[in-house]
N, C-alpha and C positions, 0 to 999 in steps of 0.2 A: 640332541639340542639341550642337551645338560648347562654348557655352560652359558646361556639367555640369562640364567639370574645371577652367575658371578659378574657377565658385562653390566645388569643394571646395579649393581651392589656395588661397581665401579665407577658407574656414573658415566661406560662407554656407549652412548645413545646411540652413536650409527652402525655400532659393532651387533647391538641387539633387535634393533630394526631389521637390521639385512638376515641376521639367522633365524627369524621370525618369519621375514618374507618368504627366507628357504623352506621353512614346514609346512606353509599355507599353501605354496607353491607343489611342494610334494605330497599335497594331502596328508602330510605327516604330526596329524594334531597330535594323536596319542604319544608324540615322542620329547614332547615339551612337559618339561618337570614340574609339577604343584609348583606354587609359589609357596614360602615360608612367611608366617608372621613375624613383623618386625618388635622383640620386646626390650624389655631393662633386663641389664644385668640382674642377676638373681640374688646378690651379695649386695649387692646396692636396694634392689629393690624389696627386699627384704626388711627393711630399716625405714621404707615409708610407705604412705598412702598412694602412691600414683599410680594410675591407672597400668599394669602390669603389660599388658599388649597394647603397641604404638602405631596399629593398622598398616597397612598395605600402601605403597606408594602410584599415582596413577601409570607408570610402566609396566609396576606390576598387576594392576587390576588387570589391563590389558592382555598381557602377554596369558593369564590366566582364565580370562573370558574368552580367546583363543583356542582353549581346551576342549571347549564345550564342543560336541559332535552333532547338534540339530539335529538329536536322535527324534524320528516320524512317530514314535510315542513317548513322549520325555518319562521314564517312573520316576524320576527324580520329584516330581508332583505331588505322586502317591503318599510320601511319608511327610510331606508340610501339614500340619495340622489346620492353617489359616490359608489354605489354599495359594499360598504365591503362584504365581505364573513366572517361573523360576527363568527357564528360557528366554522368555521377553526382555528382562529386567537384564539377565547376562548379554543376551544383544546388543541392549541399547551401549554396556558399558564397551562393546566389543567396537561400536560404530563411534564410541569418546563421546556419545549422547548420555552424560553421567545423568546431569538432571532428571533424562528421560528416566531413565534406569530409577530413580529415586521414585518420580511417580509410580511407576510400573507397581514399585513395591507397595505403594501407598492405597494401590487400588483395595487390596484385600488387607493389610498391615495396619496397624495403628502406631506399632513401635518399632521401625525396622531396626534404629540405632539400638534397643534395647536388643532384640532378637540377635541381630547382628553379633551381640556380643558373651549373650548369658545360654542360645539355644544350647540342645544337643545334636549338633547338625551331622555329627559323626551313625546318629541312631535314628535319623529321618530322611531329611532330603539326601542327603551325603550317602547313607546305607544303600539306597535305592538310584543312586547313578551307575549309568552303564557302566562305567571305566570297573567299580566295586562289581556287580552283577555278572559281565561278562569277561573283563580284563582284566582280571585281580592286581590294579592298579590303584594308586592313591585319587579318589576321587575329586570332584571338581571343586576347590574351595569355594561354596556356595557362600561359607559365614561370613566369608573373609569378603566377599564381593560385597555381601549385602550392608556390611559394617563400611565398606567402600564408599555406597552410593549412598549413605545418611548423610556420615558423615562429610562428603565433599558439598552436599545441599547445603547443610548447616554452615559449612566456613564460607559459602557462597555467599551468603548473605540473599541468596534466593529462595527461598523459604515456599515451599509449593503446599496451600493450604486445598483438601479435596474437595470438593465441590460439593454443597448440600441442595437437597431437595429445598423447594418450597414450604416454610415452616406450616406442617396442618394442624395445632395448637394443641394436639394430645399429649400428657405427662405421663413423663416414666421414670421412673425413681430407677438407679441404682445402689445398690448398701456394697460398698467397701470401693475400694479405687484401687485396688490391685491388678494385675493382668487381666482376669478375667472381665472383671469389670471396667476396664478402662478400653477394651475391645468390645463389649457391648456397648457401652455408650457411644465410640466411633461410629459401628456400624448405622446405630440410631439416629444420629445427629445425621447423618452423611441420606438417611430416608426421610427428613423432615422435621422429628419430633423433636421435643421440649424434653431435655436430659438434663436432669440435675442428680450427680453423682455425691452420693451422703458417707461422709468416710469420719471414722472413732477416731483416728489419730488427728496431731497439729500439722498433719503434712500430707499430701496425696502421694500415691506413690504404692501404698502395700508393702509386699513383701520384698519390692524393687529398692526401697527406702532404707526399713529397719532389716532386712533380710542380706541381702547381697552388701559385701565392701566397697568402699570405691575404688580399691585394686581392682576389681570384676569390673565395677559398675558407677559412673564417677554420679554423684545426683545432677550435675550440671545437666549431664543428655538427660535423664530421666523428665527433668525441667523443661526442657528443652519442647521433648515431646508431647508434655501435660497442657503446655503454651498453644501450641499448633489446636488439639481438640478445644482449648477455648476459644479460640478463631474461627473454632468452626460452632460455634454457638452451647457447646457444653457448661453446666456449670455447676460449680463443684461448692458443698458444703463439709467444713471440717470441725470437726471435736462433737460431730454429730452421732448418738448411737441409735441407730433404730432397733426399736424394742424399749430402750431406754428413754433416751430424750425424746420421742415421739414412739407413739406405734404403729403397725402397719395403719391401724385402722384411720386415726388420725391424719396421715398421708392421702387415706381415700379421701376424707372429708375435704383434704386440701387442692383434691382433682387429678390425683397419681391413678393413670387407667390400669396401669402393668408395673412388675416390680421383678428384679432383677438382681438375687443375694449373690456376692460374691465375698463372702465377709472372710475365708479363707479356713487355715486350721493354724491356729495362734494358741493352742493349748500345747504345752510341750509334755512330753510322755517324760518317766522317769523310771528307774528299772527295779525299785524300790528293795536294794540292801542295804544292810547296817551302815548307821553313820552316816548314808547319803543327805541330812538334815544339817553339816556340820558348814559354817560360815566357809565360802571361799571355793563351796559348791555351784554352780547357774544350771541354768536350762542354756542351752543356744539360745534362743529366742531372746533371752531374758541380757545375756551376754552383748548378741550381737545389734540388739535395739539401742542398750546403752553406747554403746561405741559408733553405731550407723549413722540412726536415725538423732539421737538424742549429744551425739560428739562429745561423748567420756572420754576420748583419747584426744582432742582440741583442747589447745590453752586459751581460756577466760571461757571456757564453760566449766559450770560446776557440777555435772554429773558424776555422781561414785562410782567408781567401777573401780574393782580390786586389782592391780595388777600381779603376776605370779612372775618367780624367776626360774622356777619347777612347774609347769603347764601340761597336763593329759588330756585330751580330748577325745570322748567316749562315742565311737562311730564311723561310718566308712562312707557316709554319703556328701553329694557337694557341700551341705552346712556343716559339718565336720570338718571338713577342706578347709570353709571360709571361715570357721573358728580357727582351728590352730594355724593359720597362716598369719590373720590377725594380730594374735595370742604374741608370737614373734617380732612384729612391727611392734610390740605394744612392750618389747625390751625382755621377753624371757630368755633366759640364757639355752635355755631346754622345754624343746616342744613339742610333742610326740602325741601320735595317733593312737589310738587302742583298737583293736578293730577284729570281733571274734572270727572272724571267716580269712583269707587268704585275699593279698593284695589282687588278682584277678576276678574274685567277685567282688569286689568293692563297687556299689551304686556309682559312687561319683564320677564325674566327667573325667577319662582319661589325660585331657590334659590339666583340668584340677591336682589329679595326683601327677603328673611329672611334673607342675610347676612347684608343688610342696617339697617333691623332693630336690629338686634345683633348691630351692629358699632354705636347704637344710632342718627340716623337718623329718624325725625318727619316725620310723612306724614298727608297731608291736601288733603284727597281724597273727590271730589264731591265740589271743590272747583275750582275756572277759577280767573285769572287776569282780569280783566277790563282796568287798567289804572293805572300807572308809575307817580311818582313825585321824586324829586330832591332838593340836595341843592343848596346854593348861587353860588357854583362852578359847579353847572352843573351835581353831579352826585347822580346815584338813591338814595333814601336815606327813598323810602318806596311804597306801592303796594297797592292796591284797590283790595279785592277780591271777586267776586260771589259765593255766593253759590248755590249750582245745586242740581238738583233731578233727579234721572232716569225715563225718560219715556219709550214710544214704542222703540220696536227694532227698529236699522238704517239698512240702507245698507248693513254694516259689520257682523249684525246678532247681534249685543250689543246694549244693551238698551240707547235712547240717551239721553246726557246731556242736561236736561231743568232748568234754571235759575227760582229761588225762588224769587220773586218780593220781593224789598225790603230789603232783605237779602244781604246787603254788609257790610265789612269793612276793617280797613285798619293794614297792618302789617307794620314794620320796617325792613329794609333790605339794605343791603349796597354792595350785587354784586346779581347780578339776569343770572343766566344760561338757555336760552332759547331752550329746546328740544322737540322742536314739529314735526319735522322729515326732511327729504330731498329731495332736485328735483336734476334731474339726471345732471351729467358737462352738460353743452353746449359745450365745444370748439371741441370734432370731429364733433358733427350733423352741428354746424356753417360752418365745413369746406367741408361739402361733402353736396351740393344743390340737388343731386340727390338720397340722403337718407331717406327713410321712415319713418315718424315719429309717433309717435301718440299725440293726446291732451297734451297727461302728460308732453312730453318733453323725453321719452324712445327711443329708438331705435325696431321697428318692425321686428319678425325675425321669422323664421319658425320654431316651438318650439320643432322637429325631431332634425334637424341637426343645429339651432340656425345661419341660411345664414340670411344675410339681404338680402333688395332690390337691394342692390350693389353688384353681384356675389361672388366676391374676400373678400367681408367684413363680419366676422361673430362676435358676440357680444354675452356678457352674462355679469350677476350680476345685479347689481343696475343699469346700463342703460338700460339695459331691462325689471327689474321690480320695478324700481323705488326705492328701500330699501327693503335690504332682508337680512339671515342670512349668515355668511361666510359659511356654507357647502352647501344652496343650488345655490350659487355664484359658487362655486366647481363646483356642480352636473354638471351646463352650463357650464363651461371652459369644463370639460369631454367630453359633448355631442357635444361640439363647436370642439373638437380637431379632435373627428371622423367624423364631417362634413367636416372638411377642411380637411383632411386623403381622404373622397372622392372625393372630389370637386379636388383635385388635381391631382388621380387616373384616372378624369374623364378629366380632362384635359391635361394631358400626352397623353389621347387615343385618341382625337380630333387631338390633334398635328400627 
């Protein structure tokens, strides 16, 4: 049944109807090909902002929701971190009940369109479908369905806001409006309470915002999705810092029963050798906020951002990705990855790295900085590299990077993007002296209900595990909401 998707890619509707019919007919699901993402050219889109994949057409949703085998125990379950009901939602788009499918999602999701499009569905739901488990076949595109049913809700102009409890007048503060928190506050709103979500930055969003591109990630959907939880009675305070502009305790005095940190890990780590100090240096963070969230690469804003026509980017994970792909829209002639390990243990999303190398993006894997030089003004203007070799497994279970004596040289480079990863805010752990820490700088929490050591205080995402993905940031806002659902249950009945 291979050729279903050259007939719809032809636009032969009865031709791919009828060879559809035949596999339903022959019980012959497993013989119908994944469906392909529709994107831009890579040369083209290389050169602007646009959202890089163009979603799935409703033929193709179909022909692909088709696939699914109403396996009598779905594992495909098992690796969603926010529990989808992953089958339901594929159903409904299989019966062209899109809408339904969009609710379905909504039951457990707060951001399908986001998930839809930023997960790693290849290392969760997708890992744990039969077709991967039993048929070492390409599993069910689950991303691609669920980026399906947002967006077809959204162009609908049907807009299915979830249904909330009877408001019981209890407040619950959440601190930061990132994934995690932006799934606590869903789940919250959706049992009743009074959520007002406190975020540092001039925009909600987190690391959806200033983190991801809008090649990834356009803010329109992210907007999109922040709209819907105001409907549903959320409310969101900006340029707000708690610890800062208010403190915890202050918040009690204001009638907050629970609280709920989601403030992330927004410190950028650096690998500190020589010259790393030198103009024309960033953090990711620092890079990608100016260009995201703040539009240093938009004409009639005035934000700085240095542009390079000689660009390295220091690292192997998705924000390395969405740097030096950036880096390229943003007119470097040369944009190249550094990346001490071997392009197969690279962190990042597999297809982050083939759309980099599509967009013509070098990569120098098994390759480390040493040391940073400059010109007369001060800024980089070239790199010292190592080169490595894989040894023994580390820690992490990946072979480590061991340095080849002797093997150094030097490249030219005139902005250098440093992504070597993150340590979690400091400013609520600073403000709360009786809060659990660990080594790393995380917040300690009981990984049931995600309580800290401060009763009233529960936390998830990146202050709890340092850097992580925005759906399993979700998962804990989730588990975090029904912790504070009991901890408040429990507190009412004391009282």
């Amino acid at each position: 049944m291979e050729n279903i998707a050259e007939y719809i890619k032809e636009g032969r509707q009865e031709e791919w109807r009828v060879e559809l019919r035949k596999a339903m007919k022959a019980k012959e699901r497993t013989s119908i090909e994944r469906v392909h993402m529709i994107e831009q050219d890579p040369h083209i889109r290389n050169k602007n902002i646009l959202e890089v994949n163009q979603g799935i057409t409703e033929e193709m949703a179909i022909v692909e929701s088709h696939r699914c085998l109403d396996c009598v125990e779905p594992t495909c379950t098992i690796g969603c971190p926010v529990g989808i009901d992953i089958p339901k939602f594929i159903k409904k788009i299989e019966a062209r009940d899109f809408l339904g499918a969009a609710a379905a999602l909504k039951e457990t999701n707060t951001l399908p369109a986001v998930c839809g499009r930023v997960c790693p569905q290849e290392k969760q739901c997708e890992l744990n479908c039969f077709y991967t488990q039993k048929l070492d076949k390409p599993p069910i595109a689950i991303g691609h369905l669920e980026r399906f049913a947002a967006d077809y809700e959204r162009n609908s102009g049907k807009m299915n806001i979830p249904k909330v409890a009877t408001p019981n007048g209890v407040k619950i503060a959440i601190v930061g409006s990132g994934p995690a928190g932006l799934a606590a506050a869903g789940d919250l709103a959706k049992l009743g309470y009074d959520v007002t979500v406190f975020e540092a930055l001039h925009e909600i969003g987190g690391v959806l915002k200033y983190g991801i591109p809008e090649f990834r990630l356009p803010n329109e959907i992210v907007d999109v999705e922040i709209e819907n939880m105001r409907k549903m009675g959320v409310k969101f305070r900006t340029d707000f810092i708690v610890g800062k502009t208010a403190s915890f305790e202050d918040l009690r005095e204001q009638g907050f029963e629970a609280f709920f940190v989601g403030s992330g890990a927004g410190l950028p780590n650096f690998m500190n050798i020589p010259g790393e100090n030198y103009n024309g240096i960033y953090s990711s963070n620092e890079y990608l906020t100016r260009v995201n969230l703040m539009k240093a690469a938009n004409n009639g804003y005035d934000t700085p951002v240095l542009i390079g026509k000689k660009v390295a980017v220091i690292g192997g994970g998705n924000t390395a990705m969405d740097s030096v792909r950036t880096s390229k829209r943003l007119g470097a002639e040369r944009s190249i990855i550094i990346y001490r390990r071997s392009i197969e243990e690279m962190p990042a999303r597999v297809e982050e790295v083939h759309h980099a190398q599509q967009e013509d993006i070098e990569f120098l894997n098994l390759h480390n900085p040493v040391e940073y030089f400059s010109d007369e003004r001060g800024r980089v203007n070239k790199m010292r590299l190592q080169k490595m070799t894989l040894g023994d497994p580390d820690a992490s279970g990946r072979r480590r990077p061991v340095p080849l004596e002797g093997a150094e040289f030097d490249v030219d480079v005139d902005l250098v993007i440093v992504a070597v990863g993150v340590s979690p805010n400091p400013i609520v752990p600073s403000s709360l002296k009786d809060l659990k820490m660990t080594d790393w700088g995380t917040i300690v929490v009981n990984k049931e209900t995600m309580q800290s050591s401060i009763s009233d205080i529960f936390a998830g995402g990146d202050i709890v595990r340092g850097g992580a993905t925005v759906i399993l940031a979700m998962g804990d806002g989730r588990r975090a909401a029904a912790g504070i659902h009991k901890y408040v249950a429990e507190k009412v009945t004391v009282k």
